[in-house]
TORGU-227455 format. One record per atom (N, C-alpha, C): x, y, z; residue number from 1; residue in three letters. Coordinates in Angstrom, 2 decimals, m for minus. Each point is the difference from the previous one (the first is absolute). Example, Ala and Ser with C-alpha at 12.3 -4.5 7.8 and 13.67 -1.06 7.14 Angstrom:
<nodes>
{xx:13.19; yy:m5.69; zz:7.80; i:1; aa:ala}
{xx:m0.89; yy:1.19; zz:0.00; i:1; aa:ala}
{xx:0.90; yy:1.20; zz:0.00; i:1; aa:ala}
{xx:m0.35; yy:1.05; zz:m0.72; i:2; aa:ser}
{xx:0.82; yy:1.19; zz:0.06; i:2; aa:ser}
{xx:m0.77; yy:1.09; zz:0.73; i:2; aa:ser}
</nodes>
This chain:
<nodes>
{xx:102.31; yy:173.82; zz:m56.87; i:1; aa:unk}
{xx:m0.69; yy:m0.56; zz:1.14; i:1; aa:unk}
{xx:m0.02; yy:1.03; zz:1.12; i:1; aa:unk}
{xx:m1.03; yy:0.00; zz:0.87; i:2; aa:unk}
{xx:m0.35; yy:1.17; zz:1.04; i:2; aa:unk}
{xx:m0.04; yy:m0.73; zz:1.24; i:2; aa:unk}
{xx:0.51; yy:0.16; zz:0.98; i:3; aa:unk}
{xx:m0.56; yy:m0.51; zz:1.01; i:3; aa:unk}
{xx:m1.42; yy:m0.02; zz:0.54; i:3; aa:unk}
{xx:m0.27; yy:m1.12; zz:0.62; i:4; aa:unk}
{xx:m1.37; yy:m0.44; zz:0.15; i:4; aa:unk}
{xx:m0.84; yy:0.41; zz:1.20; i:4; aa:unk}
{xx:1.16; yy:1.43; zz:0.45; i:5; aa:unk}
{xx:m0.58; yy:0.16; zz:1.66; i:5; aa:unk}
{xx:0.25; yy:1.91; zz:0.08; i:5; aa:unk}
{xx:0.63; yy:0.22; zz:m0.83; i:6; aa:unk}
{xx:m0.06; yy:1.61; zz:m0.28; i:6; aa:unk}
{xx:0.70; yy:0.03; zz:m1.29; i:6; aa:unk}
{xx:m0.54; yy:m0.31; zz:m1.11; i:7; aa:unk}
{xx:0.55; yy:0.17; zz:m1.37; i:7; aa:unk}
{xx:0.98; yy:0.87; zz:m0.35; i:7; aa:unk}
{xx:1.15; yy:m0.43; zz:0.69; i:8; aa:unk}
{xx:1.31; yy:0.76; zz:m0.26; i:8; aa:unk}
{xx:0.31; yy:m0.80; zz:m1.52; i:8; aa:unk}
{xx:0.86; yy:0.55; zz:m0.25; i:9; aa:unk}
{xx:0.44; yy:m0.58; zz:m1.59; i:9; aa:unk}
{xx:1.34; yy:m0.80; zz:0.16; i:9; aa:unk}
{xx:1.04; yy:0.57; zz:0.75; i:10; aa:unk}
{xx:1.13; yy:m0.36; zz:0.74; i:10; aa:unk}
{xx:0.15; yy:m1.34; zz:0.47; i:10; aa:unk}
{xx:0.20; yy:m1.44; zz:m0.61; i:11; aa:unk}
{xx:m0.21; yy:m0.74; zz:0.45; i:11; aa:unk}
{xx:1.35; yy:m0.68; zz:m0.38; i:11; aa:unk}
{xx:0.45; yy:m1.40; zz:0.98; i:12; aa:unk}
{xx:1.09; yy:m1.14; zz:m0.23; i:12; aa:unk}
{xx:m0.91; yy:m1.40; zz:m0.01; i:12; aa:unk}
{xx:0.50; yy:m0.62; zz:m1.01; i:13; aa:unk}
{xx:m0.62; yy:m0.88; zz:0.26; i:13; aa:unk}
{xx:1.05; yy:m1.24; zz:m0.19; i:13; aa:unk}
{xx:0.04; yy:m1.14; zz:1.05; i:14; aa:unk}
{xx:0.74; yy:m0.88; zz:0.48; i:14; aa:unk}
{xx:m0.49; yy:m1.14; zz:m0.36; i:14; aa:unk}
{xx:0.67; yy:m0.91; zz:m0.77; i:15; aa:unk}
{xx:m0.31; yy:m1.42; zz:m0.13; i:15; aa:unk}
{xx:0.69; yy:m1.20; zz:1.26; i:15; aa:unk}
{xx:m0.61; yy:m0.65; zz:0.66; i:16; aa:unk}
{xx:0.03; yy:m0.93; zz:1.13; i:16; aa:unk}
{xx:m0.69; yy:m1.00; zz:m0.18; i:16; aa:unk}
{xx:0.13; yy:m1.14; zz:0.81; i:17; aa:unk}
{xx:0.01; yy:m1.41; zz:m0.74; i:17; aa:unk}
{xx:m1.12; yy:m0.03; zz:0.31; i:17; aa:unk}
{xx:m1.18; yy:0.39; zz:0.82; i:18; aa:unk}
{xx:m0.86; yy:m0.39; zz:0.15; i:18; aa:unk}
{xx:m1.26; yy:1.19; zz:m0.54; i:18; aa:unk}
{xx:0.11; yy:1.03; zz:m0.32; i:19; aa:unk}
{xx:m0.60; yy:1.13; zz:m0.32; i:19; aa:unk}
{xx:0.89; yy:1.40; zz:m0.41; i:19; aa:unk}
{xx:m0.57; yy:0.66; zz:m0.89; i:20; aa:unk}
{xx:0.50; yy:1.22; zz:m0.48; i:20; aa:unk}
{xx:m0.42; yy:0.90; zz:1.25; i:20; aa:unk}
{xx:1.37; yy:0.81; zz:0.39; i:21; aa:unk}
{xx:m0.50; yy:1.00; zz:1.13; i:21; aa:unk}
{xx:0.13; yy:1.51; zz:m0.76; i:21; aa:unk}
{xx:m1.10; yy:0.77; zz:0.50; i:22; aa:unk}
{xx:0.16; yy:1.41; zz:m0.74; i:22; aa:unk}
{xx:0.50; yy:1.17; zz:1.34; i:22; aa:unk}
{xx:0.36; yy:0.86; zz:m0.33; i:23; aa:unk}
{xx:0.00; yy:0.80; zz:0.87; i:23; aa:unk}
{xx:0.31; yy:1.62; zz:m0.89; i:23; aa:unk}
{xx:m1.10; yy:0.84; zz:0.74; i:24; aa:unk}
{xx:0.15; yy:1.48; zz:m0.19; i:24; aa:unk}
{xx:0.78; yy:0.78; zz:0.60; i:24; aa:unk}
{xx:m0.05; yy:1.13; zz:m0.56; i:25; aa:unk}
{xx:1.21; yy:1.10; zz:1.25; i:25; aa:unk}
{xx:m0.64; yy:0.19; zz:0.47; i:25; aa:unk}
{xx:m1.11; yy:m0.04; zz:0.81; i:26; aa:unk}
{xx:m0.26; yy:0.57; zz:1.23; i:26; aa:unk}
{xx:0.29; yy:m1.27; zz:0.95; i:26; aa:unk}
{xx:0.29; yy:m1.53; zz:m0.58; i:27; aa:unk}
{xx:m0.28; yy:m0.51; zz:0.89; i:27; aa:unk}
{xx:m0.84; yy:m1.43; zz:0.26; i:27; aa:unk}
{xx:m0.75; yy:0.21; zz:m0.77; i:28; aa:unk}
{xx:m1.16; yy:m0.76; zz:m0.06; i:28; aa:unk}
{xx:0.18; yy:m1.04; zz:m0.61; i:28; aa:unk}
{xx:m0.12; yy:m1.69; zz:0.37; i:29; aa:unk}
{xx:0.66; yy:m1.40; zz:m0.37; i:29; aa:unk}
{xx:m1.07; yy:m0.69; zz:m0.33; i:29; aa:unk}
{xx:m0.06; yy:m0.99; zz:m1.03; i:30; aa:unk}
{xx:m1.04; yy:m0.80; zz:m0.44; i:30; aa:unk}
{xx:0.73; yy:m0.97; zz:m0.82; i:30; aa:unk}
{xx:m0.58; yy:m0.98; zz:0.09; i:31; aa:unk}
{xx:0.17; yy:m1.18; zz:m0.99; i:31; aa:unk}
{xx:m1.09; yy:m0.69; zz:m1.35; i:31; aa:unk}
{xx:0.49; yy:m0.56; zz:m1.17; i:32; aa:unk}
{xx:m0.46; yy:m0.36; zz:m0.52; i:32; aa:unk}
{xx:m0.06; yy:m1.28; zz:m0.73; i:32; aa:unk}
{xx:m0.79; yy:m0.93; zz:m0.01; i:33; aa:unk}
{xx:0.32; yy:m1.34; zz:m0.77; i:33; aa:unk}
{xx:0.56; yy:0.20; zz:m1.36; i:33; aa:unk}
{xx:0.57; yy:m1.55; zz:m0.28; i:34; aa:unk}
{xx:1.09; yy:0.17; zz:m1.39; i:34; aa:unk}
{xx:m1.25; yy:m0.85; zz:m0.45; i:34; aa:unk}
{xx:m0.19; yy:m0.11; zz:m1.22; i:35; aa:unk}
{xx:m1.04; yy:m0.75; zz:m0.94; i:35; aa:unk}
{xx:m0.43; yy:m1.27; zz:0.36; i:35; aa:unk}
{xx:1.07; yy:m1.06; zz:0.60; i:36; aa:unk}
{xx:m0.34; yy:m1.42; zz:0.20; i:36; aa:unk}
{xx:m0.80; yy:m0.24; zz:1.43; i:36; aa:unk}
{xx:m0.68; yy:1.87; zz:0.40; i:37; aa:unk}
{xx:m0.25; yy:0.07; zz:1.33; i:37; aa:unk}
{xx:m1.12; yy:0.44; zz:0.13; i:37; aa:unk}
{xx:m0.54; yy:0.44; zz:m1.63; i:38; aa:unk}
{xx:m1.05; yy:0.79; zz:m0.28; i:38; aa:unk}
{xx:0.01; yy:1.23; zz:m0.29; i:38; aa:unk}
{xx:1.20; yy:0.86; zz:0.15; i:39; aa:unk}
{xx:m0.05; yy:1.02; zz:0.10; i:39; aa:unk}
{xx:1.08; yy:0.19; zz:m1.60; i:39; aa:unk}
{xx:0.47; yy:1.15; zz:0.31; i:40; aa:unk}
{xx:m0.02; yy:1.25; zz:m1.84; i:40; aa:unk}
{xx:1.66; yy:m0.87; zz:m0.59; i:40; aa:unk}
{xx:0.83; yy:m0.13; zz:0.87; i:41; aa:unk}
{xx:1.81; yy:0.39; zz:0.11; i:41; aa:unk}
{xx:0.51; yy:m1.32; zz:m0.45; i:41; aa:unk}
{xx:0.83; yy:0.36; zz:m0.91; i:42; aa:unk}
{xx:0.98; yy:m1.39; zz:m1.05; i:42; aa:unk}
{xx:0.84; yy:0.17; zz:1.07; i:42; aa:unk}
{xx:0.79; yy:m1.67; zz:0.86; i:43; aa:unk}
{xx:0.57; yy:m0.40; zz:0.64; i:43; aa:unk}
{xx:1.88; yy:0.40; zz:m0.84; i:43; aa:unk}
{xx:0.63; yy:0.93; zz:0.83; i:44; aa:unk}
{xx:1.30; yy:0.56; zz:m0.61; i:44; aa:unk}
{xx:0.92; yy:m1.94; zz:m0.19; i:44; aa:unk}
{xx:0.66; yy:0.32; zz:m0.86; i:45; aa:unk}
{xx:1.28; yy:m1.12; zz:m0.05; i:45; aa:unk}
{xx:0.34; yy:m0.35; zz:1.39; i:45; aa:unk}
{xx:0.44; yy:1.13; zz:0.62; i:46; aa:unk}
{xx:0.49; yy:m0.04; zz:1.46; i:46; aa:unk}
{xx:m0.07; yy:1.06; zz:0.80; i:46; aa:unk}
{xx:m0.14; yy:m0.19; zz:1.67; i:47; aa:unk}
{xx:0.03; yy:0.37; zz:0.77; i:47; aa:unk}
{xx:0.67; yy:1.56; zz:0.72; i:47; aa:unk}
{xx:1.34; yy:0.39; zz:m1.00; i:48; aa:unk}
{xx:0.74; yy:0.44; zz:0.80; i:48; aa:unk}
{xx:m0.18; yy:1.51; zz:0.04; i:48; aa:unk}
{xx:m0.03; yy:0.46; zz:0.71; i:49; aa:unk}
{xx:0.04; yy:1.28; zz:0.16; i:49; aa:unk}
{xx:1.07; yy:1.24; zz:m0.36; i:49; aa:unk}
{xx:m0.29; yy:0.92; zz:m1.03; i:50; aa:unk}
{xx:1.44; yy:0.77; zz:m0.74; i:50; aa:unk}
{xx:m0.02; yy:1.46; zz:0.87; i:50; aa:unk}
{xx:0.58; yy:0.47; zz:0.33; i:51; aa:unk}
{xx:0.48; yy:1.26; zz:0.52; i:51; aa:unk}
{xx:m1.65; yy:0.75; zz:m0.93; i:51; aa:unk}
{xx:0.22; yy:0.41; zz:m0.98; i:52; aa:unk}
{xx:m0.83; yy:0.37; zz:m0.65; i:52; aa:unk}
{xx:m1.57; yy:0.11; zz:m0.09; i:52; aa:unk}
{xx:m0.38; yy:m1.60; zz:0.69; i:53; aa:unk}
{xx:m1.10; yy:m0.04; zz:m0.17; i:53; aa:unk}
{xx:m0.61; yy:0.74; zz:1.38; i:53; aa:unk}
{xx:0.94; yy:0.18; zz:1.07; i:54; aa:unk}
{xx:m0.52; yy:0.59; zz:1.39; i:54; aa:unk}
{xx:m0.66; yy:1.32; zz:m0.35; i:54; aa:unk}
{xx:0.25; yy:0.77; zz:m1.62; i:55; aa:unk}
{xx:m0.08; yy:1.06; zz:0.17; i:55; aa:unk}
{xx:m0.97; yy:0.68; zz:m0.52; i:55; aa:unk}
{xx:m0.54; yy:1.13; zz:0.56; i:56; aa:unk}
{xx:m1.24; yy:0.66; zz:m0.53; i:56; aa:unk}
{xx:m0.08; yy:0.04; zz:m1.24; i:56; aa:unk}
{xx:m0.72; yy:0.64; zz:m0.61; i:57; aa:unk}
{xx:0.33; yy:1.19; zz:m1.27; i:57; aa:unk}
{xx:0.73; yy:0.88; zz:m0.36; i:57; aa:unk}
{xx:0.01; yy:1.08; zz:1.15; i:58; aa:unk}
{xx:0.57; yy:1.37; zz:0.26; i:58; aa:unk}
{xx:1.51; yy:m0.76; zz:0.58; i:58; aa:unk}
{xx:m0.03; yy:m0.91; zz:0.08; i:59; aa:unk}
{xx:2.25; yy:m0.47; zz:0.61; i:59; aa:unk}
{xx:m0.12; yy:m0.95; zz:m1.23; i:59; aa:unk}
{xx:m0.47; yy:m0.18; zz:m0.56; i:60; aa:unk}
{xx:0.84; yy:m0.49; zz:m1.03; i:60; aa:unk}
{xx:0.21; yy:0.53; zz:m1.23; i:60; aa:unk}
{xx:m0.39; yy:1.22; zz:0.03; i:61; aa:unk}
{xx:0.25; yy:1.81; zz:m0.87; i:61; aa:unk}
{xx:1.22; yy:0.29; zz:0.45; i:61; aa:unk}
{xx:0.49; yy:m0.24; zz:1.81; i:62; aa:unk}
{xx:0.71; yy:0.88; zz:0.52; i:62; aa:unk}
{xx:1.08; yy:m1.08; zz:m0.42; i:62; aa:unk}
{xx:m0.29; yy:m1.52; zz:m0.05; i:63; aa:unk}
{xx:1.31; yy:m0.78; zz:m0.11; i:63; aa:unk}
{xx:0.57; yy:0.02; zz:m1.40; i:63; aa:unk}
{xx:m0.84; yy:0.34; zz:m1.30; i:64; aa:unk}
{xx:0.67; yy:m0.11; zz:m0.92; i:64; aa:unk}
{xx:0.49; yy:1.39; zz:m0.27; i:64; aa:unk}
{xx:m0.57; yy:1.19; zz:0.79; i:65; aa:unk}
{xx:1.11; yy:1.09; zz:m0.50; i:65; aa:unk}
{xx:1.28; yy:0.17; zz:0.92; i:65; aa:unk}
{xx:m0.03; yy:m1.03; zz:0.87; i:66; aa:unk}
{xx:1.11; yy:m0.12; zz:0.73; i:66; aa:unk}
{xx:0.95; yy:m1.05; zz:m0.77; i:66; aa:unk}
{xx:m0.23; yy:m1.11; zz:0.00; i:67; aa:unk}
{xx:0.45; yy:m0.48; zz:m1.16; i:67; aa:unk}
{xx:1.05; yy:1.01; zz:m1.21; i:67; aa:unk}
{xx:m1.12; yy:0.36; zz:m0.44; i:68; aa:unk}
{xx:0.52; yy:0.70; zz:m1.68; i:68; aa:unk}
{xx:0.91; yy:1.08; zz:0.71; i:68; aa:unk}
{xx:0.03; yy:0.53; zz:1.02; i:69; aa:unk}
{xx:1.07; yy:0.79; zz:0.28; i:69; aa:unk}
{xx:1.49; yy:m0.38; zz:0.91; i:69; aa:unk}
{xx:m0.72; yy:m1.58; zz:0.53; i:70; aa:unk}
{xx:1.40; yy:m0.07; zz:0.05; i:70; aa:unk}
{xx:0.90; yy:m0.32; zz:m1.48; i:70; aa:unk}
{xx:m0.31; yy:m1.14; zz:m0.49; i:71; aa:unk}
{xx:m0.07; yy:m0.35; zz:m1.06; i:71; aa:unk}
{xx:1.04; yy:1.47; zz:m1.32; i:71; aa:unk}
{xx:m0.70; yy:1.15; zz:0.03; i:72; aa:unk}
{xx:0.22; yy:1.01; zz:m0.43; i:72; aa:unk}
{xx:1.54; yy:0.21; zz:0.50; i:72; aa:unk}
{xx:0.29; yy:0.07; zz:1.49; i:73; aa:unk}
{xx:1.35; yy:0.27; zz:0.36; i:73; aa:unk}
{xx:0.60; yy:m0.76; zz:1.28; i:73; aa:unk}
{xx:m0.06; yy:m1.25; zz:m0.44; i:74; aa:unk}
{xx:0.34; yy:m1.13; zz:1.26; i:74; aa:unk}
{xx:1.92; yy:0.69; zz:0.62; i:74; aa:unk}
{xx:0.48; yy:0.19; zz:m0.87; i:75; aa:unk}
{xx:1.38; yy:0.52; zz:0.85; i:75; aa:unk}
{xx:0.24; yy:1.06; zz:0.76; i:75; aa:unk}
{xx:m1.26; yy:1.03; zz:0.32; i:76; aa:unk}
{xx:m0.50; yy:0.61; zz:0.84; i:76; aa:unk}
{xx:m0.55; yy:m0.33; zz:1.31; i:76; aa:unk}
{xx:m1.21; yy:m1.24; zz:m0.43; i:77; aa:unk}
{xx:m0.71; yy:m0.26; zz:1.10; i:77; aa:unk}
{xx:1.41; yy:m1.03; zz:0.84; i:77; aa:unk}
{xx:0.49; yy:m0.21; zz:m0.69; i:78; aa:unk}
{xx:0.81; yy:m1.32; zz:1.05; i:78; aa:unk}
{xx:0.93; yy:0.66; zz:0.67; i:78; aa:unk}
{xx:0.76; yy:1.32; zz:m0.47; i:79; aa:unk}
{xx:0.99; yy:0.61; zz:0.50; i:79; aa:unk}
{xx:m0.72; yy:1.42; zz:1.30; i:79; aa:unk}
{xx:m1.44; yy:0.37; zz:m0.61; i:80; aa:unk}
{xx:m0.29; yy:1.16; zz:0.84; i:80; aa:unk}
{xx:m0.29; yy:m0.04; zz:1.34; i:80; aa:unk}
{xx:m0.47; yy:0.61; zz:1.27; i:81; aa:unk}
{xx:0.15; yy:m0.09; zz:1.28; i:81; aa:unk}
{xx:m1.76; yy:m0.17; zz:m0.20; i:81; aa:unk}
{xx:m0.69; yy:m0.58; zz:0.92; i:82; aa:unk}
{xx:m0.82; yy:m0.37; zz:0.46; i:82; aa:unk}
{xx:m1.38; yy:1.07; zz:m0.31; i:82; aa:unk}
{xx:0.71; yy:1.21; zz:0.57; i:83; aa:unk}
{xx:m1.52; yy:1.17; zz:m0.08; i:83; aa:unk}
{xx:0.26; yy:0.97; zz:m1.77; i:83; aa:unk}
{xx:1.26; yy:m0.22; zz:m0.13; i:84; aa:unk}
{xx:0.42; yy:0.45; zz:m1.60; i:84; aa:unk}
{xx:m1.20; yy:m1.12; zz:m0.71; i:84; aa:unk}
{xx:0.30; yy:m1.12; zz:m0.02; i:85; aa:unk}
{xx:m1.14; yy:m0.87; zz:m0.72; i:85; aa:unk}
{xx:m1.13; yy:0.17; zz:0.08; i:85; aa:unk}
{xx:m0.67; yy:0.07; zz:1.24; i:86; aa:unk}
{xx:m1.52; yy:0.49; zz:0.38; i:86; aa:unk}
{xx:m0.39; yy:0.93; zz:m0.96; i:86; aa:unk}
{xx:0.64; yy:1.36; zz:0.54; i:87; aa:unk}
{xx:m0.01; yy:0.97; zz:m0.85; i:87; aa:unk}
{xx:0.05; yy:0.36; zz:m1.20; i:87; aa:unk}
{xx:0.71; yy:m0.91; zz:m1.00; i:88; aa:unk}
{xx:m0.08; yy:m0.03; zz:m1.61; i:88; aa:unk}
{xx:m1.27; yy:m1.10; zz:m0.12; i:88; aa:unk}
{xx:m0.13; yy:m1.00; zz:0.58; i:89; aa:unk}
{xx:m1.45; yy:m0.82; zz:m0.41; i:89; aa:unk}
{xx:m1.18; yy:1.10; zz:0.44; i:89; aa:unk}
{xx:0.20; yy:0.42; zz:0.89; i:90; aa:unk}
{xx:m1.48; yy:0.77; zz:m0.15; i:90; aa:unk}
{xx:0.01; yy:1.12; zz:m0.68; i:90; aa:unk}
{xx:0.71; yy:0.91; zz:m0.40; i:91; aa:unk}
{xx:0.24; yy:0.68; zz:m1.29; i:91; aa:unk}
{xx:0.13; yy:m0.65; zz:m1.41; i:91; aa:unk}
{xx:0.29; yy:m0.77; zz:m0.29; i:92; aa:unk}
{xx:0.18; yy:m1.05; zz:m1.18; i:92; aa:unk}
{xx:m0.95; yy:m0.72; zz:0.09; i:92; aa:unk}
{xx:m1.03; yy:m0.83; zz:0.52; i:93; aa:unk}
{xx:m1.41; yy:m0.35; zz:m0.03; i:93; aa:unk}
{xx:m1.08; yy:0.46; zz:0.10; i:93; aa:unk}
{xx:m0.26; yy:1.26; zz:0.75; i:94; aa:unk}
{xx:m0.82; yy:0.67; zz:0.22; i:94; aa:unk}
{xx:m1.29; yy:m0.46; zz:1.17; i:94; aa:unk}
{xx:1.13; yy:m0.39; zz:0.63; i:95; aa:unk}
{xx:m0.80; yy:m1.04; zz:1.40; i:95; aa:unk}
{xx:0.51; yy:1.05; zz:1.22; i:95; aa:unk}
{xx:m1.08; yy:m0.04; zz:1.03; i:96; aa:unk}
{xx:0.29; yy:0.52; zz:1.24; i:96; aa:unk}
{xx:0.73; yy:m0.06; zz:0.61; i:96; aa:unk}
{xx:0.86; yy:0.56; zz:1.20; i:97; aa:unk}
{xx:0.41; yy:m0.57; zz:1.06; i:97; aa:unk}
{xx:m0.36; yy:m1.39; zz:0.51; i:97; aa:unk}
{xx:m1.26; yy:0.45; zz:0.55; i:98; aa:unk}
{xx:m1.16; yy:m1.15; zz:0.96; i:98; aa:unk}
{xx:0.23; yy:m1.04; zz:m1.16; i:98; aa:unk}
{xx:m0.45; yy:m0.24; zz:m1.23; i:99; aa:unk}
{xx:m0.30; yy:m1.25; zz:m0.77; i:99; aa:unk}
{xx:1.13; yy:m0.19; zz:m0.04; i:99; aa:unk}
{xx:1.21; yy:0.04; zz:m0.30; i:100; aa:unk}
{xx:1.27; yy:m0.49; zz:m0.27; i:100; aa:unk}
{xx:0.23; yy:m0.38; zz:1.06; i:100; aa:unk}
{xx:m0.33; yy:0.36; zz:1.47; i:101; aa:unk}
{xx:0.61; yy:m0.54; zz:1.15; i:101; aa:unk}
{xx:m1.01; yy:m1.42; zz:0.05; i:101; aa:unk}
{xx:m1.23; yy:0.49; zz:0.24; i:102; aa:unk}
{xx:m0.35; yy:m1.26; zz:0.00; i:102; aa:unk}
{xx:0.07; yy:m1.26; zz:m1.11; i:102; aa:unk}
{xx:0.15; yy:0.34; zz:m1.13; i:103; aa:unk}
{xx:0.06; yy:m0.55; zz:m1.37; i:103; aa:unk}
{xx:1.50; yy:m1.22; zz:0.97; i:103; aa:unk}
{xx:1.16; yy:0.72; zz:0.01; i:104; aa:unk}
{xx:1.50; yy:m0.64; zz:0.17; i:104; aa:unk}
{xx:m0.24; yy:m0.87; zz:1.84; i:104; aa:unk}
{xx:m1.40; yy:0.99; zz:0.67; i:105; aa:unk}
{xx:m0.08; yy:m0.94; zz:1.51; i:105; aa:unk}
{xx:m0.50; yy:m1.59; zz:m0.94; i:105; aa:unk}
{xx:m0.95; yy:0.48; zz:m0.88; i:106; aa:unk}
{xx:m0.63; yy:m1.55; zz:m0.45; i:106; aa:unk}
{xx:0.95; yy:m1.16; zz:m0.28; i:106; aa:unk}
{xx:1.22; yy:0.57; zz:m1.00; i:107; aa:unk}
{xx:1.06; yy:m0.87; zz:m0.52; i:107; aa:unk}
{xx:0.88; yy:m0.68; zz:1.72; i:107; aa:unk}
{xx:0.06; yy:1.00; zz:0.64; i:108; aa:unk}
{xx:0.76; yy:m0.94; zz:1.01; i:108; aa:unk}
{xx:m0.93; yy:m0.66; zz:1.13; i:108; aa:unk}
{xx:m0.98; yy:0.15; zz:m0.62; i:109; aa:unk}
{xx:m0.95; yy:m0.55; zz:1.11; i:109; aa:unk}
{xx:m0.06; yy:m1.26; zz:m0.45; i:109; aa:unk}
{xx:m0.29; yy:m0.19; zz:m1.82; i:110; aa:unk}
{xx:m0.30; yy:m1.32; zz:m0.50; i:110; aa:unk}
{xx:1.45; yy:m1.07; zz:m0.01; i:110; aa:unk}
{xx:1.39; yy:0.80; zz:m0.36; i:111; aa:unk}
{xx:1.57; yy:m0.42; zz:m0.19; i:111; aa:unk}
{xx:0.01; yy:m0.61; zz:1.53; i:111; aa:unk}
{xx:m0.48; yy:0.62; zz:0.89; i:112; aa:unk}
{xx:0.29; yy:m1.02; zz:1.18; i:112; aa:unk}
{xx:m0.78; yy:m0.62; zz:0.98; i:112; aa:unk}
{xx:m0.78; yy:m1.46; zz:m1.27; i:113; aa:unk}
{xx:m0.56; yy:m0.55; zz:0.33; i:113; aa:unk}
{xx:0.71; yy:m0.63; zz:0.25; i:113; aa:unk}
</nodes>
């Protein structure tokens, strides 16, 4: 799916009780009817919103090689100092500075709702 206002490819798309909301990385917000509304979208089981689904394309590349590396050496990540960790995830994922910072701003942005 492309967005409908500068065909980025980059899209989240959110299920809500009253309409599917899309949104691109640049930005750009739209809604869509679920089937009993006329429109394309099978109504989800439920409502709730997963860490996961907030996330682009390109962060949820960055979350599962973050993942697989903690995963790889969790008695590291729990014991190492703060910028030691940074520093092996973005060498060990092959993610930026910038995306890993913002990638980990997203997690505590969503953890403290």
């Amino acid at each position: 799916m492309d967005c409908i206002m500068c065909n980025e490819t980059e899209i989240i798309k959110i299920y809500e009780f009253e309409r599917v909301k899309f949104q691109c990385i640049r930005g750009h917000v739209w809604s869509e009817n679920y089937v009993d509304q006329g429109g394309s979208h099978k109504r989800p089981e439920d409502y709730q919103v997963q860490f996961e689904d907030t996330l682009f394309p390109y962060e949820k590349k960055i979350y599962d090689a973050v993942l697989k590396e903690i995963d790889r050496d969790p008695g590291y990540y729990k014991s190492a100092e703060p910028v030691e960790k940074t520093k092996s995830l973005i060498k060990n994922c092959g993610v930026s500075e910038r995306d890993l910072y913002n990638f980990l701003k997203k997690i505590t942005n969503y953890t403290g709702k």
